[in-house]
Every structure is written in C-alpha cells, then in structure tokens.
C-alpha angles and dihedrals in degrees: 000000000000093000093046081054095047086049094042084052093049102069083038089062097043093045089068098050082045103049088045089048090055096044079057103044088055095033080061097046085046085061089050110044076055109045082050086050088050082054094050105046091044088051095043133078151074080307093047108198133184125244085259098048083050085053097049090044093059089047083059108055090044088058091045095241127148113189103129135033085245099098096040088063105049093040094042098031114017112037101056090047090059092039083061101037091059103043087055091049101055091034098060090044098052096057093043085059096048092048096049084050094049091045105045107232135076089227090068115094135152088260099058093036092059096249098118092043089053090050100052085051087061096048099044091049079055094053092044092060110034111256131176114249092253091052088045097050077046097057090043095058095048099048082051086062094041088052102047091049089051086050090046098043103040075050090063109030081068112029088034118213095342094068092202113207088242095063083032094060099039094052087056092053096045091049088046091057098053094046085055087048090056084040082064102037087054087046096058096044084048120109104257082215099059128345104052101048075049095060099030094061085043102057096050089065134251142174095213106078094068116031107121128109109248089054087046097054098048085046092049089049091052103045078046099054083040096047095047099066090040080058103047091054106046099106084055085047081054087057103039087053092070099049136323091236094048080050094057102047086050088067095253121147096232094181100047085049094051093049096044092047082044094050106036089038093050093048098051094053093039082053099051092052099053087055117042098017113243118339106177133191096026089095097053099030110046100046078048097049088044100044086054085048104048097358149248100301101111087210088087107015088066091067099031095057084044083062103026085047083050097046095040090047093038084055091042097050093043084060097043095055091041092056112107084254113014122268118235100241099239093061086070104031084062098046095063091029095055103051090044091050092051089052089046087050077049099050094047094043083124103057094036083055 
C-alpha cells in the first residue's frame, strides 16, 4: 500500500514543476512573438526603415541629434502608437481573461457581455456633446458598469442564484442590442457636418486619435491601478472558478472577488474604448488561445494574456497602418477573432449538447 502511495505522489510532484514549467515556457514565446512584433511596427510604414537604420534612429535620440527624419518618427508617430496598442491589448485581455474566470466559462468576453457595447454608449454621448477626453472616459466607465449590472442582474432575475451561461449570454446580447439601439438613435441626431463622421470613424477603431503622450500617461497609470488588484486576486480567481460554495468554505471573500474582477475588468475595457473606438475579439480569443497554450491556472494566464493581448493588438495595428489607406483596427482584430471563435464553439461542441 505504501508503495502503490509513494508511486501515486510521484506523478503529483512532478505534475507542479511541469505545469510551471509550461506557464513559463509560453509566458517566454509570448516575449518574444512581441518584441518581434516592436521590431516590426518600428521598421514598417509609409517611411519604411531597417532594423539598422531603427537602431540608428534610437542612438540618436539618446544623443540628442537630429539629422534625419528617422527619430522624429519613431518618437512623434510610432512610439505612442505601440505604447497604445499594447496597453489595449493587454487590457482588453486581461479582463477577458478575468471575466471568463469569474464566470466560469472561455466563451464569456466584454463584447458578448455588453460591456463593450455600454461603453461605446458613454463615449459617443461624449463625443455628441462635446466633452472633454477625460468626461467622456468618465461616461464610458460608467455605462460599462451600467451595462454589466443590467447583464447580472437580468442573469439572475431569471436563472436565480445559479446565473447559467446560456441566460448569461442571452442577457448580453439583448443589452448589446439596445446600446447599439441608443448608438443609432445618437447617429442619426448627430450633426452630418461634424459629429457623425466623428463618431462613425470612431467607432470603427484607431490608434491614431490618441497617441500622444499626455493621454497615454494618464491612460498607463489607470490600467495600472486597474491591473494590480486583477493580479492580487488570481489565485482566488483559481477557487471561484470552481464554484462559488467550494470557494466560500475555502475562506475566500466571493463577493469582494467578484466586485473587484467586475470593476477592474470593466474599466480596462471602458478605457480602452474611449480611447481607441471599438476594438472587438481581443478579449475572448486571446485568454483562450492562452489558457490551451499554458493552461487554465490563472497564476500564470493572467500575465501571459497581458503579453500575448499586447503582442496580438501591437501586429494588428502594424498591418492596419501599412495598408495603401489605413485599415480601421477592428477590421482586423475580427477577422482573426471570428474564425478562431467558431473553432473554439467546434472544439466544446460536447459540453455546449
């Protein structure tokens, strides 16, 4: 007995190292696919540069020269746009990932919980009126959280306490469709001269709007006060997962969990909204993508979607500027979403039966 124990331990201590071993290995491809993706956006563009001219163009802004048009580029154009890209992207992965983890299921994102949509509501009552960036990152927020207590609540007014996906799900779609009711209703009040090509082209989704670097410091300080707290509760995010009453004997404070994921999550993603218009899929693929790759342990999923959303939004935005007329970002961003949603829908056909 004691020698079938010792062998039934054995693959149990080995299964740790193993499963660490693997959140590193894709934490460290992860790196890589985005530093590859930094080289390629500072290289690409209508003033198309080498790796060696890049790299002469940062020596010289350290030095302080200015003998090119090389480091004013990259410094003026092309570094906030990667700043941005990437703290959407991992923004909006991180809190896909938080929101699949709280509730319980890889199919849940911002986008089909009516997040995105709410937020979207905030920023283009902004834009209608007037208001300055920091109101209307303000409005969005707030309709995100509007929008995810109307999907919460609508979840367990029906299902009662047990909140099942499907009404889950149905709720989002339902309070997505009347945002983008209100979206509508706003478009066709909205001055043809100036405030509708305004939101149009914002909702489609850029980059370019907000790169500079006194939007992009206020925006770095709150996804870091938001992605802190996601952080210090993922391995309370590991037992809620498996039940809200397992989670509760184990000591853990459900309800503070499920406020602080609801809130963080919902202000990264209102956040990047406002910002960058809508900018859909990054939230449900990438955490997806991610979990398959290192697993399901949100220990280490929580960091490795912060590097694989920055890398997948820093690519996507380096095609949609080099094409002949840039591209609006969520073109991109669904094209790729969309066919790997349907393969995840595929690959869980068992458990949706």
């Amino acid at each position: 007995m004691e020698a079938q124990a010792g062998a039934d331990a054995e693959p149990e201590s080995r299964r740790l190292p193993s499963t660490r071993r693997r959140e590193r290995l894709v934490f460290l491809a992860c790196v890589a696919v985005w530093v590859a993706a930094l080289l390629l956006s500072f290289s690409t563009g209508h003033y198309a540069m080498t790796p060696g001219e890049v790299w002469h163009a940062l020596r010289q802004l350290v030095a302080g020269q200015a003998g090119s048009p090389a480091p004013t580029i990259l410094l003026q154009v092309r570094l906030p746009r990667i700043i941005l890209a990437t703290l959407v992207g991992a923004g909006l992965a991180v809190s896909g990932a938080a929101y699949q983890g709280l509730f319980r299921n890889p199919l849940v994102s911002p986008d089909i919980l009516g997040v995105s949509a709410g937020a979207c509501v905030g920023a283009v009552i902004g834009i209608f009126f007037h208001m300055s960036t920091g109101v209307t990152q303000v409005l969005a927020f707030l309709a995100g959280l509007v929008a995810i207590a109307i999907v919460t609540g609508i979840s367990r007014a029906v299902a009662g306490g047990s909140g099942r996906l499907l009404v889950l799900v149905l709720s989002g779609v339902v309070v997505t469709a009347v945002f983008q009711a209100i979206i509508t209703l706003l478009k066709y009040f909205a001055d043809t001269d100036d405030q509708l090509p305004a939101i149009t082209y914002w909702l489609m989704g850029s980059f370019a709007r907000s790169s500079d670097y006194r939007t992009l410091g206020v925006v770095a300080l709150i996804m870091v006060a938001a992605m802190v707290p996601l952080l210090a509760v993922r391995w309370q995010l590991n037992v809620v997962s498996f039940g809200e009453e397992q989670a509760r004997s184990l000591g853990v404070n459900v309800t503070a969990v499920k406020w602080t994921v609801i809130f963080c999550a919902t202000l990264l993603t209102s956040v990047s909204v406002a910002l960058c218009g809508v900018v859909g899929w990054v939230g449900l693929v990438i955490p997806h993508l991610v979990r398959v790759a290192g697993g399901a342990n949100f220990r280490g999923l929580l960091p490795n979607s912060f590097v694989a959303g920055a890398a997948f939004m820093v690519l996507a935005d380096a095609f949609a500027r080099n094409a002949p007329t840039e591209l609006p970002i969520s073109v991109l961003t669904a094209l790729v979403g969309a066919p790997v949603f349907l393969w995840m829908l595929y690959a869980s056909r068992r458990e949706l039966a």
